[in-house]
KEVEXBA-905438 format. One line per 8 residues: number of its first residue (from 1); their letters; for each residue x, y, z of C-alpha. Coordinates in nm, 2 decimals. Layout:
// KEVEXBA-905438
NUM	a	X/Y/Z; ... $
***
This chain:
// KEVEXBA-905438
1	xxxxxxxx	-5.71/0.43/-1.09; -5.79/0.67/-0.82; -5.67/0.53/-0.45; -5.96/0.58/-0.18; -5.99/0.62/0.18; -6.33/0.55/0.35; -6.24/0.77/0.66; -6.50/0.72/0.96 $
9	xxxxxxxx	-6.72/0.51/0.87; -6.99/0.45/1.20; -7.04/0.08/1.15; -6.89/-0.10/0.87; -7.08/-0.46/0.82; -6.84/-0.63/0.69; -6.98/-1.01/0.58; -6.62/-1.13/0.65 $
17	xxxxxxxx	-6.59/-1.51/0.76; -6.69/-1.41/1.11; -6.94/-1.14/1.04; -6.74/-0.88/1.17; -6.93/-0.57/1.24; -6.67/-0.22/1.29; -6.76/0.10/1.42; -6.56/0.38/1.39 $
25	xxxxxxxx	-6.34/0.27/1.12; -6.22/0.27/0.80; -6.11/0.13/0.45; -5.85/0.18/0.24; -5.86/0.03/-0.13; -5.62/0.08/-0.40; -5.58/-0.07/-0.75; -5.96/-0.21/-0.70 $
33	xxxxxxxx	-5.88/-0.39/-0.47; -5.93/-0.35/-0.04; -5.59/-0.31/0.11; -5.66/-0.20/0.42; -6.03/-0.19/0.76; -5.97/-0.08/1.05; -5.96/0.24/1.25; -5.73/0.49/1.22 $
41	xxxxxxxx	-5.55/0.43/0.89; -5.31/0.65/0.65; -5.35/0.63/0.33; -5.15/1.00/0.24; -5.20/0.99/-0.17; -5.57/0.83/-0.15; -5.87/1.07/-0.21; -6.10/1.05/0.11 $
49	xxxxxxxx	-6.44/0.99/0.10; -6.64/1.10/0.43; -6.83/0.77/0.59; -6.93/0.95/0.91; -7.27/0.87/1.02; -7.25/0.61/0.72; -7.34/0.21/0.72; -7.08/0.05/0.47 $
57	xxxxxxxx	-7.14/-0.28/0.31; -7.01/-0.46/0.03; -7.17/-0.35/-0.29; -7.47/-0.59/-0.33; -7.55/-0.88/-0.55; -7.83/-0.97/-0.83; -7.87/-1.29/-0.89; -8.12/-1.28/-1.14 $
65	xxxxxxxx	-8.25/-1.02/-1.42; -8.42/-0.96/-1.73; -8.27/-0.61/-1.79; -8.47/-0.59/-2.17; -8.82/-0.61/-1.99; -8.75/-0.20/-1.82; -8.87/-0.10/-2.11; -9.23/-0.27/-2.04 $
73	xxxxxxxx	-9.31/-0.18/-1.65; -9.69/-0.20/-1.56; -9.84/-0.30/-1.94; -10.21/-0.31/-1.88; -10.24/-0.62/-1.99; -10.03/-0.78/-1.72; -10.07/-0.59/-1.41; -10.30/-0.88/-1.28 $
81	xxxxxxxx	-10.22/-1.19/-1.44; -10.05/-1.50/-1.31; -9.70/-1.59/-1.46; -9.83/-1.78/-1.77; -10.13/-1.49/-1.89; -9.81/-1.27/-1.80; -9.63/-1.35/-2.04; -9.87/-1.42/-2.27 $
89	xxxxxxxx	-9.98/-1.05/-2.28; -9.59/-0.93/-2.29; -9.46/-1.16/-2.60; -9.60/-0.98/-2.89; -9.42/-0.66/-2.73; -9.11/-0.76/-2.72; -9.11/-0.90/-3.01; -9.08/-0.54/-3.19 $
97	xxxxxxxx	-8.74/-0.51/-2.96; -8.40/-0.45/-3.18; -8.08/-0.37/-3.07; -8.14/-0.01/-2.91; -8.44/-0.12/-2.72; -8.17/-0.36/-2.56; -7.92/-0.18/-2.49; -8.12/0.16/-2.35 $
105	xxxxxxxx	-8.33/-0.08/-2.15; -8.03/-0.28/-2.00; -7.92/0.08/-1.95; -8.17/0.21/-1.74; -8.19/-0.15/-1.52; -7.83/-0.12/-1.47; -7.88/0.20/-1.34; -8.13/0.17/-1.12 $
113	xxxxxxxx	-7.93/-0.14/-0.99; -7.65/0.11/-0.92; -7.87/0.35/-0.68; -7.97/0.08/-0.46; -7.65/0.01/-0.40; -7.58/-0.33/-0.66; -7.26/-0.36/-0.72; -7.23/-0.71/-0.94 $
121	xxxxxxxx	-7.57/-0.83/-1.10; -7.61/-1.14/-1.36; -7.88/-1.10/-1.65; -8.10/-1.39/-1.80; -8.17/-1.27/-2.21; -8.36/-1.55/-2.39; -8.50/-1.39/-2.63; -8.33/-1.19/-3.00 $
129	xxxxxxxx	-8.57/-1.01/-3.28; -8.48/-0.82/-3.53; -8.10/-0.84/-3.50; -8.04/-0.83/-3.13; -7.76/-1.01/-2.93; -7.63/-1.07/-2.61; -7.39/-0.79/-2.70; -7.59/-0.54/-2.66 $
137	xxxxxxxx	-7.62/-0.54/-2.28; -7.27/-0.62/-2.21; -7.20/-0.30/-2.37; -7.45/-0.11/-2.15; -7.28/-0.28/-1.82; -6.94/-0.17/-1.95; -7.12/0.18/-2.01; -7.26/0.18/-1.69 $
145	xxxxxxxx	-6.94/0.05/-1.46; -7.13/-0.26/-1.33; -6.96/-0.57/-1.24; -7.16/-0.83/-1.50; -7.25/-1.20/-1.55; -7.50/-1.19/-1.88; -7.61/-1.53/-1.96; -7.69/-1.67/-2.30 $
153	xxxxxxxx	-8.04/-1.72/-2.28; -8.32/-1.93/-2.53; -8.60/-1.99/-2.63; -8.69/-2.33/-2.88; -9.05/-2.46/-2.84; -9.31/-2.18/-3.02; -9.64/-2.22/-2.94; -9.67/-2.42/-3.23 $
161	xxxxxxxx	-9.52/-2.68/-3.10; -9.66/-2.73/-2.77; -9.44/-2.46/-2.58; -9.52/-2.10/-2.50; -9.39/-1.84/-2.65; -9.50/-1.69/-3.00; -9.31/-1.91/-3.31; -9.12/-1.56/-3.39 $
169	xxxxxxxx	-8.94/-1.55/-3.08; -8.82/-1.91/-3.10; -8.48/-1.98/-3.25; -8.32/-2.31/-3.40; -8.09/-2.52/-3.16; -7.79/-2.52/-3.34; -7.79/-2.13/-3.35; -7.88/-2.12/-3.00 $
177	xxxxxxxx	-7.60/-2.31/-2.93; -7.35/-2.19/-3.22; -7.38/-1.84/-3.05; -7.33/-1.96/-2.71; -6.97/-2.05/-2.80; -6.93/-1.68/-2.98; -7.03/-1.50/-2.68; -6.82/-1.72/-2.44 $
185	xxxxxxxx	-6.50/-1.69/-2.65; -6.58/-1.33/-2.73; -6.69/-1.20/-2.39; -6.61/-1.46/-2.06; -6.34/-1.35/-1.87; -6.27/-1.62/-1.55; -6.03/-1.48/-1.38; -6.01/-1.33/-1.04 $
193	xxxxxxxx	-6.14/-0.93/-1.04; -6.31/-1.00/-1.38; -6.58/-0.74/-1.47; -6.79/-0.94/-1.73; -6.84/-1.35/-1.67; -7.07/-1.56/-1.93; -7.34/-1.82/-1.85; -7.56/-2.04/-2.05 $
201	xxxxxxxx	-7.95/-2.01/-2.00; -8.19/-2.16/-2.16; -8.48/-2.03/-2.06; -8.74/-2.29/-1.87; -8.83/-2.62/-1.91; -9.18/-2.51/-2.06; -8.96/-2.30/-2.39; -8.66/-2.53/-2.44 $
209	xxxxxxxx	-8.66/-2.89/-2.53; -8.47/-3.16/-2.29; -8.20/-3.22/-2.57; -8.12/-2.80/-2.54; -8.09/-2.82/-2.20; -7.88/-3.15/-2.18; -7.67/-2.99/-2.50; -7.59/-2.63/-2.26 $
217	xxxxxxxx	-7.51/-2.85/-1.98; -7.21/-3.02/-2.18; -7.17/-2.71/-2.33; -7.14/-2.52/-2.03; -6.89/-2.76/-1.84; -6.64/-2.79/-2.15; -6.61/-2.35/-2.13; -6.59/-2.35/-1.77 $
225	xxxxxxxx	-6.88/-2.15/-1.75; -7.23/-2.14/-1.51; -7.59/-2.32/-1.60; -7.88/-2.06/-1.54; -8.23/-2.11/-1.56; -8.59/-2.05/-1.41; -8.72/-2.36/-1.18; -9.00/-2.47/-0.97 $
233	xxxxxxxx	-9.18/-2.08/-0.98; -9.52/-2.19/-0.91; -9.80/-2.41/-0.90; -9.87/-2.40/-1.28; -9.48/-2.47/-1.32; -9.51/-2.79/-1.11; -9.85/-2.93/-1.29; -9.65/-2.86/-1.65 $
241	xxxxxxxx	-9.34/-3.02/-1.57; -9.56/-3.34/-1.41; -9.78/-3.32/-1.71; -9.51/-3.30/-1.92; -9.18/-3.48/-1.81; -9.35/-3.69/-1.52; -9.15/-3.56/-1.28; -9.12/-3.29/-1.07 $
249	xxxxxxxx	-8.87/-3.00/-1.13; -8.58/-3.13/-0.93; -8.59/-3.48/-1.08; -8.60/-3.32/-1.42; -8.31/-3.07/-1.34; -8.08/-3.38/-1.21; -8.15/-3.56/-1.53; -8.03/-3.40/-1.73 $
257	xxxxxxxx	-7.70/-3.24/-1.56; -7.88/-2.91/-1.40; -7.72/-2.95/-1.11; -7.40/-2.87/-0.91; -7.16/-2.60/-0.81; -7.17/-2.42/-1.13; -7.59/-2.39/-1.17; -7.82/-2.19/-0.97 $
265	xxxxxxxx	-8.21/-2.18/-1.05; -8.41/-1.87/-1.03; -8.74/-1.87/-0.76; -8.74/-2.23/-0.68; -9.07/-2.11/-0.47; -9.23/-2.51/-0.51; -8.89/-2.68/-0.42; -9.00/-2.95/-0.18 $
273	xxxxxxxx	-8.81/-3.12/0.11; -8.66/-3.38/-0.12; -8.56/-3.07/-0.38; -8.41/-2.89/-0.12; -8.22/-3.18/0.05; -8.09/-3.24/-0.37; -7.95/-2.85/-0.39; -7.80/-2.86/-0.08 $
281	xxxxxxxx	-7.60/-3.19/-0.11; -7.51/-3.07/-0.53; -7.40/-2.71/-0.43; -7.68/-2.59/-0.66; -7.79/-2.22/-0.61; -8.06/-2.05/-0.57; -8.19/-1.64/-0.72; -8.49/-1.55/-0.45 $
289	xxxxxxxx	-8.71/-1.31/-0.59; -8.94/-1.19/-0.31; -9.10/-0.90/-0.50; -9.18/-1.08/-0.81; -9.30/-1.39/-0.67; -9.55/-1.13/-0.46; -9.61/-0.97/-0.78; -9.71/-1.27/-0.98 $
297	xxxxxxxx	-9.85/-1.45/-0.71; -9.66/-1.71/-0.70; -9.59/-1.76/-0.32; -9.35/-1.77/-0.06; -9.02/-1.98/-0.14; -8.90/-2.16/0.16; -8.56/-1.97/0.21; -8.56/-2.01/0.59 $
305	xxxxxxxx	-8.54/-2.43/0.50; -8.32/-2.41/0.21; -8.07/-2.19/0.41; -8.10/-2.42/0.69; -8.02/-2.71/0.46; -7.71/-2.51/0.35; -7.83/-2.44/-0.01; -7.65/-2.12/-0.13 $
313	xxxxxxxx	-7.89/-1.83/-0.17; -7.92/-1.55/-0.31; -8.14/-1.20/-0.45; -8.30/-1.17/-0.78; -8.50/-0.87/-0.85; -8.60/-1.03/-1.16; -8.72/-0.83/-1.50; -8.85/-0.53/-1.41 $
321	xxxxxxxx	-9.18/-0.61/-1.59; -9.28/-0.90/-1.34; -9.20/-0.69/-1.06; -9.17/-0.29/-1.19; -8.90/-0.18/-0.98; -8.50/-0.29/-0.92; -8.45/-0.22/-0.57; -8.20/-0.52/-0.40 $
329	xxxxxxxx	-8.30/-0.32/-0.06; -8.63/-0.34/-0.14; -8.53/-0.73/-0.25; -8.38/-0.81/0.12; -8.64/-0.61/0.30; -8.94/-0.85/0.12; -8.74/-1.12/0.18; -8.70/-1.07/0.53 $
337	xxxxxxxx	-9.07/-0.99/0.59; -9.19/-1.27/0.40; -9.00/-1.54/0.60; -9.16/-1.40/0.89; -9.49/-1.40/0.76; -9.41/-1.80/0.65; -9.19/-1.88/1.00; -9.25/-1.65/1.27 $
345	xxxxxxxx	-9.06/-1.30/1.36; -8.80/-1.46/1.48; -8.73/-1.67/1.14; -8.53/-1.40/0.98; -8.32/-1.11/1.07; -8.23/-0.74/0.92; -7.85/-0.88/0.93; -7.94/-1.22/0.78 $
353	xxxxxxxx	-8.13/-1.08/0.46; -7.85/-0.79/0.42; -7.61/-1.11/0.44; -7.81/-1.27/0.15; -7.83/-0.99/-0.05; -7.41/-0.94/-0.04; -7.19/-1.21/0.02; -7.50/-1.46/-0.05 $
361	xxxxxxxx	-7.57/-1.37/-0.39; -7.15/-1.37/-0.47; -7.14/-1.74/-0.35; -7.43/-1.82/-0.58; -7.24/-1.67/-0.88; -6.91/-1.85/-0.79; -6.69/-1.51/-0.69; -6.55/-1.54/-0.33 $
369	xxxxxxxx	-6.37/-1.20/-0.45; -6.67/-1.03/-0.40; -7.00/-0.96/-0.15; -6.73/-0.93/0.15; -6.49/-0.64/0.27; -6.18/-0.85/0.33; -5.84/-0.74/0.24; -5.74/-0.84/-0.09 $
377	xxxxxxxx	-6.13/-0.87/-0.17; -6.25/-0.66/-0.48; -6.30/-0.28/-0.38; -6.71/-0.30/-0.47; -6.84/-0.08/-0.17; -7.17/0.08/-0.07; -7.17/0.33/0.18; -7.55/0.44/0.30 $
385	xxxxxxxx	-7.63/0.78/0.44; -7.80/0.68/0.77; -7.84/1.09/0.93; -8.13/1.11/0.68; -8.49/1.11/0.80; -8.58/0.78/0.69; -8.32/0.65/0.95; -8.42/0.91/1.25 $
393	xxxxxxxx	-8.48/0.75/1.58; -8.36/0.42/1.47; -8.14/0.28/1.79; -7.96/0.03/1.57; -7.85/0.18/1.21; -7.69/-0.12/1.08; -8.03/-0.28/1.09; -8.13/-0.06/0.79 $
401	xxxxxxxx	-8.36/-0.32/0.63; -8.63/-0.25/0.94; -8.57/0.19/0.88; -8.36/0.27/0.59; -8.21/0.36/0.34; -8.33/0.27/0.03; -8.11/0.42/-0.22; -7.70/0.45/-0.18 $
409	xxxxxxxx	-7.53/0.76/-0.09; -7.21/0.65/-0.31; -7.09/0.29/-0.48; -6.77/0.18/-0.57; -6.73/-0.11/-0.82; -6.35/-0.23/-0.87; -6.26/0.11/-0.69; -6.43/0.30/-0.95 $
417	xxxxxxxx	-6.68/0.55/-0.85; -7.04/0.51/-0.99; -7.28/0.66/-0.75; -7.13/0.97/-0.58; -7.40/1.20/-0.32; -7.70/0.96/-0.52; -7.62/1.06/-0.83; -7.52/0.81/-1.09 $
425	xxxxxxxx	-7.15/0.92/-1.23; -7.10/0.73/-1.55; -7.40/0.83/-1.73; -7.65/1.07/-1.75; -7.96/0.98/-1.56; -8.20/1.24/-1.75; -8.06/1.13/-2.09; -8.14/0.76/-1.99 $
433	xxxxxxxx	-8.47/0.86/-1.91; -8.52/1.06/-2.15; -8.45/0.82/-2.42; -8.62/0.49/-2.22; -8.98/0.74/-2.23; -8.91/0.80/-2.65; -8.87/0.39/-2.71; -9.20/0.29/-2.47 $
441	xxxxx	-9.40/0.55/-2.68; -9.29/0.44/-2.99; -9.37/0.01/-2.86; -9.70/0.16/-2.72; -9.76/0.32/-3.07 $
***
C-alpha cells in the first residue's frame, strides 16, 4: 500500500473534536491510516501529492442510497409525481432488473459518489427479480474502491394485500429474513478500518408488515448489526401510518424496537417536536435528503431543531431516480440553503453543512474511524481544487459550499487512490457509461 504525503495543503478542515481548521499544512498517511497534520512534515519514502491552493476534508459520507434506481433517472412518468405516483410509475421497471442491471447501476452511482468527493456511502436495496442479490452491489463497491455499508433491504405487503408495490416484487418473510443472516455471515465485517459493513432494511412501514420489522429488529441486535429504514417522508407517509397503525411514525418506530444507537431513519421530513425529542434521547439517526425531498415535494425536514436537540445527522442523496443526480456537495449545499429558507440566513452555515456531510454522516453509521482527519483515523481524504474559476474571487475558500467546487480534484479511501486530477482511477468512466446507456435502452425497449 502506497504511503502518501499531502504536502501544502492551504486550509485543511479538519472536523477533529475541536474543529480545527489548518492552513499551510500537511498530512501524512501510511498503511490507510493518518499518521501524521501539521505543517512541515517528512515523510521521505511517501509519494507526494501537491495540495497547494487545495481545501482538504475528510472524504464525505452517504447516508442513504438506492444505487439500482441510476439506471432510471428522469422516467417520464415520474418527473412530476409525488412520492407514492413515484413509485407507482417506477415498479413495473424495475421489475425487469437482474443481476447486471444491479451491479452496472450500483457501478455508475458509486462512481459518481466518488467524483463528488464520497468517500464511505451506505445503500438501501429492497427489492430482488429475476435472480438478483445483495451481492451484486457489494461487488461493484469492492470494484469501485468505496468504503460500503449495503443494507438488506424488503419488500412483503404487494398491492394485493393492502401495501404498495406490485405482488412480483414482494418476497416471503422467512426468505427475507433467511437471507438476511446469509449476507451478514457472508459479507459484515465490524471491525475498526472495515471496507464493507451489513445492515438490515426493511423498506417502510407502508411495504413491510409490523411482525418483519419487529423480526429485523431482533434480528439485527443478535448480529451486531444497524436497523435502516425510510420514516416520516411526507404528508401522505404521516396520513398512512395514522390510518393504518393509529399512530404516528415515531410511536410506531419505538414499538416495535426502531430505535437506538444502532438505527437511523431516512428523510424524517414530518418528525414533530415530540419525534425529535424521542431520536435525540435514543441516539437514533437521521439520512437528510435535501435534493430529493425538493424533488418529490416533500418539504423541508427540520435539521436546524433536530441538530439542536442533538439528534445525529446526516446526508442522503437518496436513489438517483427520486432525485437524478449523486452530488453530496450538491447534498450539503441544499441543505444549507434550505435551513435558511425554513430559519433565517443565519440558521446554517457553509462549515456546519460541510460538517454534516463528513463527520455527521460517520456518526450516523457508527464509525468514529471515519468523516474526521485525526491521527490514527482512516486515511479517506478529499482534496478540492479551489484556483479554479468556480472558486475565483471567493475571500474565504474553505467556505466552498457558498462558491465551489463541485466535483473532487483527488480521493483517497483507506489510502488508496480513486479519483486522481477528476478522473476516476479504478474503473473506466466511458465503459461505465457506455454500458449504463446499453441496459436503459434495452428497459426502455
Amino acid at each position: 500500500m502506497t504511503d502518501w504525503l499531502i504536502q501544502g495543503a492551504q486550509t485543511i478542515l479538519t472536523m477533529d473534536d475541536t474543529r480545527r481548521e489548518l492552513t499551510d499544512a500537511d498530512i501524512h498517511v501510511s498503511g490507510g491510516v493518518i499518521k501524521a497534520i501539521g505543517p512541515n512534515l517528512h515523510a521521505p519514502d511517501a509519494e507526494i501529492i501537491h495540495a497547494r491552493g487545495c481545501v482538504v476534508t475528510p472524504g464525505l459520507v452517504n447516508t442513504h442510497h438506492h444505487l439500482y434506481q441510476s439506471l432510471t433517472r428522469a422516467v417520464p412518468g415520474g418527473q412530476n409525481a409525488l412520492l407514492f405516483g413515484w413509485l407507482q410509475a417506477l415498479y413495473p421497471i424495475w421489475s425487469r432488473f437482474g443481476p447486471e442491471e444491479m451491479y452496472v447501476s450500483a457501478q455508475l452511482g458509486l462512481a459518481e459518489l466518488a467524483l463528488s468527493g464520497c468517500s464511505l456511502t451506505s445503500d438501501h436495496l429492497y427489492l430482488y427479480p429475476n435472480g438478483s442479490r445483495l451481492d451484486d452491489t457489494i461487488a461493484a463497491a469492492a470494484d469501485i474502491g468505496l468504503r460500503f455499508h449495503p443494507t438488506r433491504g424488503a419488500m412483503s405487503i404487494g398491492v394485493s394485500d393492502g401495501g404498495l408495490p406490485p405482488d412480483a416484487l414482494v418476497e416471503a418473510e422467512c426468505d427475507i429474513l433467511n437471507d438476511s443472516i446469509r449476507v451478514v455471515d457472508q459479507f459484515h465485517d465490524p471491525s475498526e478500518g472495515s471496507m464493507c459493513r451489513v445492515g438490515l432494511a426493511p423498506c417502510s412501514p407502508f411495504s413491510v408488515s409490523r411482525d418483519l420489522m419487529r423480526d429485523a429488529a431482533l434480528l439485527a441486535r443478535d448480529k451486531g448489526v444497524m436497523l435502516h429504514t425510510h420514516l416520516a417522508e411526507n404528508d401522505e407517509d404521516i396520513a398512512y401510518s395514522l390510518a393504518k397503525f393509529g399512530c404516528r411514525p415515531g410511536q410506531y418506530a419505538q414499538d416495535l424496537g426502531w430505535v437506538g444507537d444502532d438505527v437511523w431513519h431516512a428523510h424524517c421530513v414530518k418528525l414533530d417536536g415530540q419525534e425529535i425529542d424521542l431520536f435525540a434521547k435514543t441516539g437514533t439517526g437521521v439520512a437528510h435528503c435535501p435534493c430529493s425531498n425538493c424533488r418529490l415535494g416533500s418539504g423541508i425536514a427540520p435539521v436546524r431543531a433536530m441538530r439542536d436537540a442533538g439528534v445525529n445527522v446526516g446526508l442522503g442523496v437518496d436513489g438517483s431516480a427520486s432525485n437524478d443526480m449523486a452530488n453530496l456537495m450538491d447534498e450539503a449545499r441544499q441543505t444549507m440553503l434550505l435551513q435558511r429558507v425554513a430559519g433565517g440566513a443565519d440558521s446554517m452555515s457553509s462549515r456546519e453543512a460541510l460538517e454534516i456531510a463528513t463527520r455527521g454522516g460517520a456518526d450516523v453509521l457508527n464509525r468514529p474511524d471515519c468523516g474526521r482527519l485525526m491521527v490514527g483515523k482512516r486515511a479517506d481524504i478529499a482534496i478540492w481544487d479551489t484556483t479554479g474559476i468556480e472558486a475565483a474571487g471567493s475571500w474565504d475558500k474553505a467556505a466552498m459550499l457558498l462558491s465551489g467546487p463541485r466535483k473532487v480534484r483527488d480521493l483517497l479511501v483507506e489510502g488508496r487512490q480513486i479519483v486522481r486530477d477528476g478522473v476516476l482511477k479504478t474503473a473506466s468512466e466511458h465503459a461505465i457509461i457506455d454500458r449504463t446507456n446499453t441496459l436503459a435502452h434495452a428497459l426502455v425497449d
